[in-house]
VOTIFI-206036 format. One record per residue (C-alpha): x, z, y; residue number from 1. Coordinates in pm, 1 decimal. Each point is the difference from the previous one (the first is absolute). Layout:
((X; Z; Y); NUM);
...
***
This chain:
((-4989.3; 751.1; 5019.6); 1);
((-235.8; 132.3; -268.0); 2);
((-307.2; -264.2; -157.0); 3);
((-77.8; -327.1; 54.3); 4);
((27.7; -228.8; 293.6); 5);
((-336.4; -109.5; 107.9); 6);
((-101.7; -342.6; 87.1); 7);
((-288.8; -39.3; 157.4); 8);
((-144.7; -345.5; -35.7); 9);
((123.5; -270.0; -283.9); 10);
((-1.1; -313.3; 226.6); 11);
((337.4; -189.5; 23.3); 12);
((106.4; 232.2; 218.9); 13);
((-31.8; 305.9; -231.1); 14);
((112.8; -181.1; -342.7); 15);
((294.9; -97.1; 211.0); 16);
((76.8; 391.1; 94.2); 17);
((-74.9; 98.7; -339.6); 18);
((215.2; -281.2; -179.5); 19);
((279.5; 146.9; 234.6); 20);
((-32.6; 383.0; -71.4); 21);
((-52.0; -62.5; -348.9); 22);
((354.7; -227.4; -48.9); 23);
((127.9; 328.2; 142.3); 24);
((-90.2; 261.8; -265.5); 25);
((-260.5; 120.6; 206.3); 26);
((-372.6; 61.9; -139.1); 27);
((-286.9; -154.9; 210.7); 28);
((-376.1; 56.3; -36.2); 29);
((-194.7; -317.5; 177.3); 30);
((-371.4; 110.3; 160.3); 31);
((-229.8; -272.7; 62.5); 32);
((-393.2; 31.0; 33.8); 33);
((-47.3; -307.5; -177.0); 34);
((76.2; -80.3; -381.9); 35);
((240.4; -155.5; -200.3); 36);
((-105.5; -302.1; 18.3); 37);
((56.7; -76.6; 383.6); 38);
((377.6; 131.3; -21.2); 39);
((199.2; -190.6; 254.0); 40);
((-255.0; 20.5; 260.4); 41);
((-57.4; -204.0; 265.3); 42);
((320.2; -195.8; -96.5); 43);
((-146.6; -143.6; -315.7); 44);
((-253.1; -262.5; 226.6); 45);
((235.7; -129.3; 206.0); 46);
((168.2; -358.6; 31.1); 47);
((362.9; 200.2; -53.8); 48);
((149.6; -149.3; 339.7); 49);
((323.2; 191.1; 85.7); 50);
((187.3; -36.8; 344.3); 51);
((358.8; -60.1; -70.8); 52);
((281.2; -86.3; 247.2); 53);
((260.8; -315.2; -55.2); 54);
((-61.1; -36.4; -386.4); 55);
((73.6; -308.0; -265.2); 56);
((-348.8; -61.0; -14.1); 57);
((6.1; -47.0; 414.2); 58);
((328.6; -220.4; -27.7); 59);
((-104.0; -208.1; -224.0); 60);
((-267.9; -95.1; 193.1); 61);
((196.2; -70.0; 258.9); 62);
((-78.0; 294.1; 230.5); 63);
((269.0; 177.2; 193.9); 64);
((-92.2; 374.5; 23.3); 65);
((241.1; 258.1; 125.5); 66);
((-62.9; 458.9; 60.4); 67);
((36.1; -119.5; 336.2); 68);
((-295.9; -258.2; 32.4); 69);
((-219.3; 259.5; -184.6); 70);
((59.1; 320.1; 176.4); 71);
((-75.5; -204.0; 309.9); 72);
((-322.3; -166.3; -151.1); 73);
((-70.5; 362.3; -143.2); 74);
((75.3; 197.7; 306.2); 75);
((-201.0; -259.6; 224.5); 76);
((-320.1; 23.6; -243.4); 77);
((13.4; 387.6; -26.1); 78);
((22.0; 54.9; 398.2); 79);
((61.8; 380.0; -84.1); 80);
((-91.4; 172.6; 349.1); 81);
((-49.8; 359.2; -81.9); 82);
((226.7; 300.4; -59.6); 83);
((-147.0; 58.0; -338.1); 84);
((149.3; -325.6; -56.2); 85);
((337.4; 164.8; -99.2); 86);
((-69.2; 26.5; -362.5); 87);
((-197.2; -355.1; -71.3); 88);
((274.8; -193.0; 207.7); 89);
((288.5; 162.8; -177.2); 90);
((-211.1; -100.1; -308.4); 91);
((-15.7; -313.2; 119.4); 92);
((356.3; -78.8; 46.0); 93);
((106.6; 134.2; -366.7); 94);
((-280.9; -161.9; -144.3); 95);
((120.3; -337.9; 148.7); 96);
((377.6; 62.1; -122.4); 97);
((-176.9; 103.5; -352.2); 98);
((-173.4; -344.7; 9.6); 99);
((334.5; -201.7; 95.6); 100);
((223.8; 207.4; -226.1); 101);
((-74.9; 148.5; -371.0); 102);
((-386.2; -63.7; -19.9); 103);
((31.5; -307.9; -114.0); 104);
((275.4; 95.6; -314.9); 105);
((-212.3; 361.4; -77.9); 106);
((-283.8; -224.5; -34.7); 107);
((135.6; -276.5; -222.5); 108);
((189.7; 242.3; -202.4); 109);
((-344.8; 211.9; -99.2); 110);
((-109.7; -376.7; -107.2); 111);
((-164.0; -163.8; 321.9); 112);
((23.3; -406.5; 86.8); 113);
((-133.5; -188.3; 263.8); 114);
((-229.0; -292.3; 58.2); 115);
((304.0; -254.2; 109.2); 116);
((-243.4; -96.7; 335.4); 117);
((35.4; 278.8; 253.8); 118);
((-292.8; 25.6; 172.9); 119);
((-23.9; 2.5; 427.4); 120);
((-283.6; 287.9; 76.6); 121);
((-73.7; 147.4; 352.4); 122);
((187.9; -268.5; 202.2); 123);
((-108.2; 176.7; 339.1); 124);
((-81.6; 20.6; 342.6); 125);
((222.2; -289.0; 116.7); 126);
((276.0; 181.4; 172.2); 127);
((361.9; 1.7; -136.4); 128);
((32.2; 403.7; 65.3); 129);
((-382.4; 80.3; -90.2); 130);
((-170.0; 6.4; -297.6); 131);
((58.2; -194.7; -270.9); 132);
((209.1; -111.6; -309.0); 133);
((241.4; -268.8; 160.6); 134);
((4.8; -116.4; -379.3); 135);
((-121.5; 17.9; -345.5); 136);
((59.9; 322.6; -160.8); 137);
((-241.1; 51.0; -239.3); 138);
((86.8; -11.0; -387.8); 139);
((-287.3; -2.0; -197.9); 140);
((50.4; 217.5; -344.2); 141);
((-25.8; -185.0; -330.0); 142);
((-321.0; 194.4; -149.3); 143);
((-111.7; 64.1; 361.4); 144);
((-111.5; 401.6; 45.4); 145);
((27.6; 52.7; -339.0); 146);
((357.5; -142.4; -56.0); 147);
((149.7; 190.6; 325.1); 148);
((-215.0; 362.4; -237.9); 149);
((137.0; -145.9; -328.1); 150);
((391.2; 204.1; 19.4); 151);
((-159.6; 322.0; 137.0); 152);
((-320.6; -5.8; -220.1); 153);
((209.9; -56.7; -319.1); 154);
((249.5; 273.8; 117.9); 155);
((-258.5; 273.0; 58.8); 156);
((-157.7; -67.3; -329.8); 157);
((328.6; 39.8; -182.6); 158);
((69.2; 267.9; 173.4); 159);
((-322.2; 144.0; -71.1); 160);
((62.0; -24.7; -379.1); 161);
((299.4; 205.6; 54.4); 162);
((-143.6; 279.3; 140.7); 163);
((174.3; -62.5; 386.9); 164);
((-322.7; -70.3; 160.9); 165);
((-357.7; 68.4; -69.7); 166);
((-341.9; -126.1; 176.5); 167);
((-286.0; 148.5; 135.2); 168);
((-242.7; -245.6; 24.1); 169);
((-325.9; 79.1; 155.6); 170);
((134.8; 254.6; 193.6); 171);
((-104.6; -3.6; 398.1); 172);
((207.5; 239.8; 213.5); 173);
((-182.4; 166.0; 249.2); 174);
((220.3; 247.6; 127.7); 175);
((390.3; 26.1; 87.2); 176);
((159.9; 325.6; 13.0); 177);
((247.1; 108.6; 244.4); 178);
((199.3; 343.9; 48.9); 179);
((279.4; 77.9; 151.2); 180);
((73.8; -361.8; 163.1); 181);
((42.4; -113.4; -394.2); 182);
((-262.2; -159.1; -225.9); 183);
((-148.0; 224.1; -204.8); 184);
((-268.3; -182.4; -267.9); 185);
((-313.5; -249.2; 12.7); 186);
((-297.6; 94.4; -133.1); 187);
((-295.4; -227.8; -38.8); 188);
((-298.1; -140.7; -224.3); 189);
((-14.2; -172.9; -365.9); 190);
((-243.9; -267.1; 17.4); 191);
((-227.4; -73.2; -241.6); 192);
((179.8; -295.6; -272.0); 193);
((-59.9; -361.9; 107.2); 194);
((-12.6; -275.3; -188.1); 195);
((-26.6; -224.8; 298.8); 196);
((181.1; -332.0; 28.3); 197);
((300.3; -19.7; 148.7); 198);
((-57.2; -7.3; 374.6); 199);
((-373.7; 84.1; -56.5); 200);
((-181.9; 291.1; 204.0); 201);
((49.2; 340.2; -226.3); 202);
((-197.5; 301.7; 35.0); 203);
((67.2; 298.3; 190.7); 204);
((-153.3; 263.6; -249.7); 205);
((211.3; 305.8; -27.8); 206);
((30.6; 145.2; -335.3); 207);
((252.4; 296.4; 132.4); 208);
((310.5; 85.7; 194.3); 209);
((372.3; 32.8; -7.4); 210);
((288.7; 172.6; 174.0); 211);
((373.4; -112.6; -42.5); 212);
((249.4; 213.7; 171.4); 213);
((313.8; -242.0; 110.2); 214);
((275.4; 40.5; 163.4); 215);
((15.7; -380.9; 61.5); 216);
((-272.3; -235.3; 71.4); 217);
((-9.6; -374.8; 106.4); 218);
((-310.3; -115.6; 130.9); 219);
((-33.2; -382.8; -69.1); 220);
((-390.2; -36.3; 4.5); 221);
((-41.6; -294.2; 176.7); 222);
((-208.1; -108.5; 345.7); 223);
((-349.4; -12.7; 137.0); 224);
((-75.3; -369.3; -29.5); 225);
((-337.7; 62.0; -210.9); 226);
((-121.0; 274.6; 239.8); 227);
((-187.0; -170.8; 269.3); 228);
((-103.7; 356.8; 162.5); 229);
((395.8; 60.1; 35.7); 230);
((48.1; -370.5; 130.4); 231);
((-239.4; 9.6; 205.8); 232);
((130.4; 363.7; 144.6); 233);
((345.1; -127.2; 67.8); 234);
((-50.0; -338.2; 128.4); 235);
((202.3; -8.6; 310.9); 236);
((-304.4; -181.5; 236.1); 237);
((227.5; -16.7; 309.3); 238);
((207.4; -240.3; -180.2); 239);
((-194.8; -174.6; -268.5); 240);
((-342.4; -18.7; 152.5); 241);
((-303.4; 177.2; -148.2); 242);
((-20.4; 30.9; -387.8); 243);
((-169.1; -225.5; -171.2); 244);
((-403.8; 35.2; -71.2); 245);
((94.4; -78.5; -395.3); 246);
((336.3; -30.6; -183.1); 247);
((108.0; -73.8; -407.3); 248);
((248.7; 181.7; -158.0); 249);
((347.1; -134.3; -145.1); 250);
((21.5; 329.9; -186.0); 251);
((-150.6; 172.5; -302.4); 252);
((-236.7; 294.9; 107.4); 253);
((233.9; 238.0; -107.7); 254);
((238.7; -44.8; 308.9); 255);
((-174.6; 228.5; 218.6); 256);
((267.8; 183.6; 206.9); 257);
((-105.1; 351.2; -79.5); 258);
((375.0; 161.8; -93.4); 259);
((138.5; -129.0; 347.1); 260);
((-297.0; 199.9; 154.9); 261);
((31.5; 284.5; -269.9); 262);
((442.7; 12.1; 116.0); 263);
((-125.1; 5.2; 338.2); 264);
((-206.6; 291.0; -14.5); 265);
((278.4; 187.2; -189.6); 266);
((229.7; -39.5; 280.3); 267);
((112.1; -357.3; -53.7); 268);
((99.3; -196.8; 312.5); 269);
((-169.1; -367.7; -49.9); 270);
((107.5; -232.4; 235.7); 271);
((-97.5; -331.9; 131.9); 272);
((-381.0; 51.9; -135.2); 273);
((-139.1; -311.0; 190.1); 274);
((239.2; -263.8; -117.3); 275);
((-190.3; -190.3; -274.4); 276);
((43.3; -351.0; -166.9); 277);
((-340.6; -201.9; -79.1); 278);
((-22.3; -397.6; -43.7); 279);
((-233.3; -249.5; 167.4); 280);
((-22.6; -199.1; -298.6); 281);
((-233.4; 229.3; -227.6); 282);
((-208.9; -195.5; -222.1); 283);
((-283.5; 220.3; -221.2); 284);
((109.3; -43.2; -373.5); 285);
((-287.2; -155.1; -186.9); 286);
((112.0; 156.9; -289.7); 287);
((94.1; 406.0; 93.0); 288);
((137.8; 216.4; -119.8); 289);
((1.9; 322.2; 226.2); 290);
((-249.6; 41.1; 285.7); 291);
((-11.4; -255.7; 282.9); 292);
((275.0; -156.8; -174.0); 293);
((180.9; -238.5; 211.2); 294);
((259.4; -228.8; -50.4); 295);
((279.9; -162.9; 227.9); 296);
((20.1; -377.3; 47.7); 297);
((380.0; -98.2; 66.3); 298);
((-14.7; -284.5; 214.7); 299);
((216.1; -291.5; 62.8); 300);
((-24.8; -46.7; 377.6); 301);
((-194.1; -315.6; -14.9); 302);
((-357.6; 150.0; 26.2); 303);
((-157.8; 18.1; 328.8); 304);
((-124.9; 336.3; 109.6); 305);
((-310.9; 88.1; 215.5); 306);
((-151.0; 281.7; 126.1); 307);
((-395.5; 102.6; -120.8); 308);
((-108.2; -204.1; 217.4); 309);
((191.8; -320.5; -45.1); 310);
((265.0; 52.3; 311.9); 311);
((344.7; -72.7; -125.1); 312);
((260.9; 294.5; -4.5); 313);
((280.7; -27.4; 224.4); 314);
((383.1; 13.0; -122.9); 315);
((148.2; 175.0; -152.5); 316);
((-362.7; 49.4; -161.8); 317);
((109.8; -258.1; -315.1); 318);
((-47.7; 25.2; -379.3); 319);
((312.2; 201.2; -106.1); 320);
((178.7; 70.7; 334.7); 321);
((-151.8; 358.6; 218.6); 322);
((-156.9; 229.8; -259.9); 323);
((-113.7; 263.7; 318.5); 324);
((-10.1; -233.3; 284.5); 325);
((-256.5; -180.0; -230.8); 326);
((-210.8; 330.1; -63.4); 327);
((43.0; 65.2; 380.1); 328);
((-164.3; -370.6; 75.4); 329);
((-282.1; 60.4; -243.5); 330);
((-92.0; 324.5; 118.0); 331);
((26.9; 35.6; 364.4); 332);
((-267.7; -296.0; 12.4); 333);
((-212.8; 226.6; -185.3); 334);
((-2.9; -153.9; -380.0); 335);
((18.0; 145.6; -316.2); 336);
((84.9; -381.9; -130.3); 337);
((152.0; -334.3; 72.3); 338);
((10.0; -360.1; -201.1); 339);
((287.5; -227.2; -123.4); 340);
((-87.3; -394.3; 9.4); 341);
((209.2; -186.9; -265.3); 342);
((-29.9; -301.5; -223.5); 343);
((32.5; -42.3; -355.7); 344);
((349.9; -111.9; 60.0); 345);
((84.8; 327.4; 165.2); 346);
((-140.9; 189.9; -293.3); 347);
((161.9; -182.4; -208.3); 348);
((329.9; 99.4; 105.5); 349);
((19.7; 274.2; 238.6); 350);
((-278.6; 247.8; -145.9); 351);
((143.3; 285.9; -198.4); 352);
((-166.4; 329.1; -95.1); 353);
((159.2; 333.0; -30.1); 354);
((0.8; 227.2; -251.2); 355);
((132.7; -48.7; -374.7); 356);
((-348.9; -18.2; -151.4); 357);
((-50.1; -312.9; 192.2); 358);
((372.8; -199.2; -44.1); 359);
((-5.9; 37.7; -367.0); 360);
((257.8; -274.6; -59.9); 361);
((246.5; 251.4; 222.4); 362);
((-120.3; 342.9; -228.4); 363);
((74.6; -208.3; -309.7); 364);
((318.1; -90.1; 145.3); 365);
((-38.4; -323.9; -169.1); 366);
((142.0; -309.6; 146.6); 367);
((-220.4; -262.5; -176.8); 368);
((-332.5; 202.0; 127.6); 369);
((159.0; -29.8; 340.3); 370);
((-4.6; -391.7; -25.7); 371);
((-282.3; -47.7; -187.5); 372);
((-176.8; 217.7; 278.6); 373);
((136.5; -55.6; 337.6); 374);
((89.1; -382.3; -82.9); 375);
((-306.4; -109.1; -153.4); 376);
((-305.6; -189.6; 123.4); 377);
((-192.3; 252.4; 284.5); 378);
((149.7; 347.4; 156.6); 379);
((119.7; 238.7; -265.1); 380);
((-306.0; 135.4; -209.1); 381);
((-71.3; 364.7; 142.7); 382);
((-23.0; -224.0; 374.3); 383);
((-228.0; -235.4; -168.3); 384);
((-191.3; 252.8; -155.2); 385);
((-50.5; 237.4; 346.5); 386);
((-82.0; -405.5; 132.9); 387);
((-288.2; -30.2; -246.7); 388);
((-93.8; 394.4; -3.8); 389);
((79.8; 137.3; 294.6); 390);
((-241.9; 140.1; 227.5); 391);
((183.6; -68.5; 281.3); 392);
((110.6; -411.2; -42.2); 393);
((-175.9; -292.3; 109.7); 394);
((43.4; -319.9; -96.8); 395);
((-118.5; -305.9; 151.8); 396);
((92.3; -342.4; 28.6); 397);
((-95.3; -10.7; 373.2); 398);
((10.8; 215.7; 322.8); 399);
((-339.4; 31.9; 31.4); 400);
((-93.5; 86.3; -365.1); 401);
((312.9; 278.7; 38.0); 402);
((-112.1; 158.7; 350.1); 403);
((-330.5; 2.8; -163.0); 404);
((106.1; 186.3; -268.8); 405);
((251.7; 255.1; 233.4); 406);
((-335.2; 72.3; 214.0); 407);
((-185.4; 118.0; -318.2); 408);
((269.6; 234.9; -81.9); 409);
((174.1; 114.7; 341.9); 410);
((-159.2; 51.7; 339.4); 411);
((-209.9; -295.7; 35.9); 412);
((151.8; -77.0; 284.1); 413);
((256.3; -266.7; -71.6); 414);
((-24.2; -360.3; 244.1); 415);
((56.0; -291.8; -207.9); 416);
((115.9; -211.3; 283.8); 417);
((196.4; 280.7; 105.3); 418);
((198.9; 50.8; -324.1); 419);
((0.9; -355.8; -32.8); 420);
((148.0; -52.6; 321.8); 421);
((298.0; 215.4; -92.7); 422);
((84.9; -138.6; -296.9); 423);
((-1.5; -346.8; 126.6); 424);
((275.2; 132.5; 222.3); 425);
((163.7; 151.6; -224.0); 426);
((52.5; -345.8; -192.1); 427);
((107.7; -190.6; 271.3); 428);
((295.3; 180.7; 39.6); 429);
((81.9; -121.5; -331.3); 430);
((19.5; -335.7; 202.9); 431);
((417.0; 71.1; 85.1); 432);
((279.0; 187.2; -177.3); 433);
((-33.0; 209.6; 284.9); 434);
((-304.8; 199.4; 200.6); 435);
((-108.3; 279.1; 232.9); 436);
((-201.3; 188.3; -324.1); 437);
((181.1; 322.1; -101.8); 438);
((-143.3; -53.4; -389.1); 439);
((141.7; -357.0; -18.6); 440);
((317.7; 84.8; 103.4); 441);
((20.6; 304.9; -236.6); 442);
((-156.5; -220.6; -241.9); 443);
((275.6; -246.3; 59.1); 444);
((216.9; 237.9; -11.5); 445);
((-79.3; 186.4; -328.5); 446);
((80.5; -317.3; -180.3); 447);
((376.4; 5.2; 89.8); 448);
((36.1; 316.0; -254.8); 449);
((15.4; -184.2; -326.4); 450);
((-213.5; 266.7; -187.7); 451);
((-317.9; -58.2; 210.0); 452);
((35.3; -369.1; -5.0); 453);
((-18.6; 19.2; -351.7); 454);
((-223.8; 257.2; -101.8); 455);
((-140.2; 134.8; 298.0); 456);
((-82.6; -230.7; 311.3); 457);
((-252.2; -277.6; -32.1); 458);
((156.9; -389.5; 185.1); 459);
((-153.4; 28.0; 315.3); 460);
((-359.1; -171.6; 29.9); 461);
((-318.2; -46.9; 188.7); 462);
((-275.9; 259.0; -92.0); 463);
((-297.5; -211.8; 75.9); 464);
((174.7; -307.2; -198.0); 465);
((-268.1; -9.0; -263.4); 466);
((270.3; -121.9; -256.4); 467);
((157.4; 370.4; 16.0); 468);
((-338.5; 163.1; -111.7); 469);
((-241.9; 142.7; -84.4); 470);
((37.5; 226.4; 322.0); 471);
((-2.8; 393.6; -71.0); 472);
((-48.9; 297.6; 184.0); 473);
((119.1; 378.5; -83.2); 474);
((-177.3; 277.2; 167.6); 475);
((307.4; 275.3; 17.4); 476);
((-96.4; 325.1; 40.7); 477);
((242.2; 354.3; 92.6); 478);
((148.8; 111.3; -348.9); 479);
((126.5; 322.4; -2.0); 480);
((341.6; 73.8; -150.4); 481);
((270.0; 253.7; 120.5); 482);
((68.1; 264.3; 154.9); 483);
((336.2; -23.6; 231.4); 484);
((41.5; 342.0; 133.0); 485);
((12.7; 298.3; -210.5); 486);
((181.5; 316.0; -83.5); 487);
((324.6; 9.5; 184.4); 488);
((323.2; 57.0; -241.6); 489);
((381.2; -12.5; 79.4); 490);
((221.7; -272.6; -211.0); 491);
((-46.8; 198.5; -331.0); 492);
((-337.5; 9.1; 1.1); 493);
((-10.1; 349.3; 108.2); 494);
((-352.8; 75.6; 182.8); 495);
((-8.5; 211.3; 358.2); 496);
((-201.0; 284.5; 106.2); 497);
((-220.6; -23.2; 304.0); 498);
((278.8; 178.4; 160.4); 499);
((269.9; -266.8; -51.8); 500);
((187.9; 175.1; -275.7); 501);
((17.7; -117.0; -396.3); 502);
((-209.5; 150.3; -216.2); 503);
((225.5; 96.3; -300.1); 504);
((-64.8; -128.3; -323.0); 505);
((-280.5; -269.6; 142.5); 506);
((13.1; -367.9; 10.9); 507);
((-205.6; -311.6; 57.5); 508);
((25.5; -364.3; -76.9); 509);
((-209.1; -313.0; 42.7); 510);
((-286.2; -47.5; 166.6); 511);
((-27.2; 323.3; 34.8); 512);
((325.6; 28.9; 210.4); 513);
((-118.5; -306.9; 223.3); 514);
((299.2; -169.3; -255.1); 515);
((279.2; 209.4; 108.5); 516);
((-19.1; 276.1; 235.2); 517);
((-383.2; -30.7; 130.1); 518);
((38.1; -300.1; 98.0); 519);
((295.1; -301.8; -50.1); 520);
((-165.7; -300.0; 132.0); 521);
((-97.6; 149.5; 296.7); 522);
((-310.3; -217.1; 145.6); 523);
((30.0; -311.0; -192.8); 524);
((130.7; -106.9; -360.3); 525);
((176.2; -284.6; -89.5); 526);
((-119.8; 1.8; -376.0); 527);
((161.5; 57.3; -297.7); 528);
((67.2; 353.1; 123.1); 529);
((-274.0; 195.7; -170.9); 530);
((93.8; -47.0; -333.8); 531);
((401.3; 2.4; 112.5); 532);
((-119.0; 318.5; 195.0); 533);
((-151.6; 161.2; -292.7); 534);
((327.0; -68.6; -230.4); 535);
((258.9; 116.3; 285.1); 536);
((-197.2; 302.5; 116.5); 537);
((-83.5; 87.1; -371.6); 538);
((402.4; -37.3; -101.9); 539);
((115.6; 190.1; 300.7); 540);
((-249.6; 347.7; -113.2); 541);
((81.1; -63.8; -353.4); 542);
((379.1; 2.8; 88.1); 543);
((-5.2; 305.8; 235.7); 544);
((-268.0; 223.2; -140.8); 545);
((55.6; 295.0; -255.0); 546);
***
């Protein structure tokens, strides 16, 4: 090969193909249309949640995982039903040995460690062979984002001082050339310098052009998450209702999907365009940082969940359980929102926001500001602070003050009796150890893992008890987030032609490549497995290409 490997894109998933070509001899130049100062991407403002298969962390906790109970949970959520399926399913399966085999020891030998309570995210649709983790699996990062960035970051910088690998920041690639069934360059725009803060909006002023010929590329550049127009384009109606009227964004503004359209038109086959992941629990950041910034509540599954207009969502519609069926609920009857009802209680113990910026005690990987914060007086500060702040949170210490306050905000057109009427039946099922409501018994249920009894899962109470307030309510609106589908790759991360043949010298990873092969969860994820996505994906190009 002559020249550099190009990476396109210095998320996780491109530092993680660069740290790999680089430990072997080979030179790398890194493209991203953003600056320095937002290397790592994406990656850097997340909670650092990896999905891992039969670990220490899950023994110790008393969890019995197995590759078996996994592929089935994995296999059930993904419900891969179309031949393009080939690639993401074969993805699938080697991501899944990955995650029960060496992830765990590559990981902890580049310096990772693990918060010692694994956490229990997307626990399904309530069928054994549907979707669904069957048990906890996800291992929260010491240092969050940022700790999971921390090996590759420091790698690519040393390596940068030795003259392996060099940057192009503020470089946008418009254009990917292909002759000859082989990749040929990219060519593109410099962008005016930014001095932007990280995750801020830059400018799109172009100050010239560039041209690299290459006879290997890896495009890494991330989803569409922060491009409405493209959401909105690719929604799949037929199966998730009409798009919401209005939507926030989990994602900088800089994750705006244009290299998977600019492969495409090259001759890139992109697969699986319409599979998408967006939460219900979207909560407008009082404090943003990039436009319509949005940020994820993590809920315990305590919280009671209505629609706009105050009608409670059916099972498996429940805080932390069905991700899609939830956005199906919500938007087949025809809302763009929908409302937890909580106490202070619940809060208290169950409410946890995503992101690193807002679990600082996590970032700093600091045990005593994990104590101090999540078991003090009040819900951890960033949840108090949204409480106080928040546009979205009202607080009252009775129903009618709180529906009052929903009305001014939402539709209007919650029924205090009505809503009142459902909680009170709600609490009487508290009444027995045992019940007909689907939320009590997973309720009751969550509390026999030992991590969400202590951390996690509030002791069972009446909502309207006024001793458990004040009474809160959450309007939750549609955050964007990722992009499932993708361009379509074989197991090394090699990208296909429209045709169905490789395209030599061209790879993809991340979001990008739908996580592996355009598109490795299928329809549903089981979380955890975008960041663990990003590192295999980004190990597998880095490992086959040049």
């Amino acid at each position: 090969m002559t020249g550099d490997v190009i990476v396109v894109g210095a998320g996780l998933a491109g530092l993680v193909a660069a740290h790999e070509l680089a430990e072997r001899g080979l030179n790398v130049r890194i493209l991203d249309q953003e600056g320095r100062q937002n290397l790592g991407g994406q990656a850097f403002w997340s909670l650092g949640g990896l999905f891992m298969v039969d670990t220490p962390e899950q023994r110790r906790m008393g969890i019995r995982d197995s590759i078996e109970l996994a592929r089935g949970d994995w296999m059930g959520s993904a419900g891969f039903d179309r031949p393009e399926d080939g690639w993401p399913r074969r993805w699938a399966s080697a991501y899944l040995d990955f995650a029960s085999g060496e992830m765990r020891a590559w990981l902890k030998g580049l310096g990772l460690s693990w918060f010692p309570v694994v956490g229990w995210a997307e626990r399904g649709g309530g069928h054994a062979d549907g979707h669904g983790n069957s048990v906890p699996r996800f291992h929260l990062t010491w240092g969050t984002g940022p700790g999971v960035l921390a090996p590759f970051v420091q790698s690519v910088l040393e390596h940068e001082e030795a003259g392996r690998i060099s940057f192009g920041f503020r470089h946008r690639v418009d254009g990917l050339e292909i002759s000859g069934g082989k990749v040929a360059a990219v060519a593109g725009s410099i962008l005016a310098d930014s001095s932007v803060a990280r995750g801020a909006e830059s400018s799109r002023e172009v100050t010239g052009d560039f041209r690299i010929e290459a006879d290997v590329v890896i495009l890494a550049s991330g989803g569409i998450g922060a491009n409405f127009d493209l959401v909105r384009k690719n929604w799949p109606e037929a199966r998730l209702g009409p798009p919401p009227a209005t939507m926030i964004s989990g994602v900088p503004a800089h994750v705006d999907g244009r290299m998977i359209g600019i492969a495409e038109a090259a001759g890139v086959s992109v697969i699986n365009r319409d599979r998408m992941w967006h939460y219900t629990e979207g909560i407008r950041n009082w404090d943003p940082i990039w436009p319509h910034h949005g940020i994820r509540i993590l809920p315990g599954p305590s919280s009671l969940w209505f629609d706009a207009e105050g009608r409670r969502l059916p099972a498996p519609c429940l805080p932390g359980f069905d991700t899609m069926r939830t956005l199906r609920e919500i938007c087949t009857r025809g809302h763009d929102h929908s409302w937890f009802v909580l106490t202070q209680k619940i809060i208290e113990k169950e409410f946890a926001l995503s992101g690193s910026e807002q679990n600082p005690d996590l970032t700093a990987a600091s045990w005593a500001q994990v104590l101090k914060s999540r078991r003090g007086k009040g819900a951890p500060p960033p949840v108090e602070a949204f409480k106080t702040k928040g546009a979205d949170f009202v607080v009252a210490d009775d129903l009618e003050t709180l529906v009052a306050g929903m009305n001014r905000i939402g539709t209007g057109r919650i029924d205090l009796q009505s809503l009142r009427e459902q909680i009170l039946a709600r609490d009487r099922q508290l009444s027995n150890p045992f019940g007909k409501d689907a939320q009590v018994t997973a309720l009751r249920g969550a509390r026999a893992y030992r991590g969400d009894r202590l951390i996690r899962t509030a002791r069972p109470h009446a909502i309207l008890d006024p001793g458990n307030g004040p009474l809160i309510a959450v309007k939750l609106h549609i955050l964007t987030r990722k992009t499932l589908g993708g361009i379509e790759t074989d197991l090394d991360g090699k990208v296909m032609g429209a045709g169905g043949a490789p395209i030599e010298g061209l790879y993809a990873a991340g979001e990008a490549a739908g996580f592996g092969g355009g598109g490795y969860h299928g329809y549903n994820a089981l979380e955890g497995t975008f960041l663990g996505g990003c590192l295999f994906s980004g190990r597998q190009a880095g490992r086959a290409a040049g």
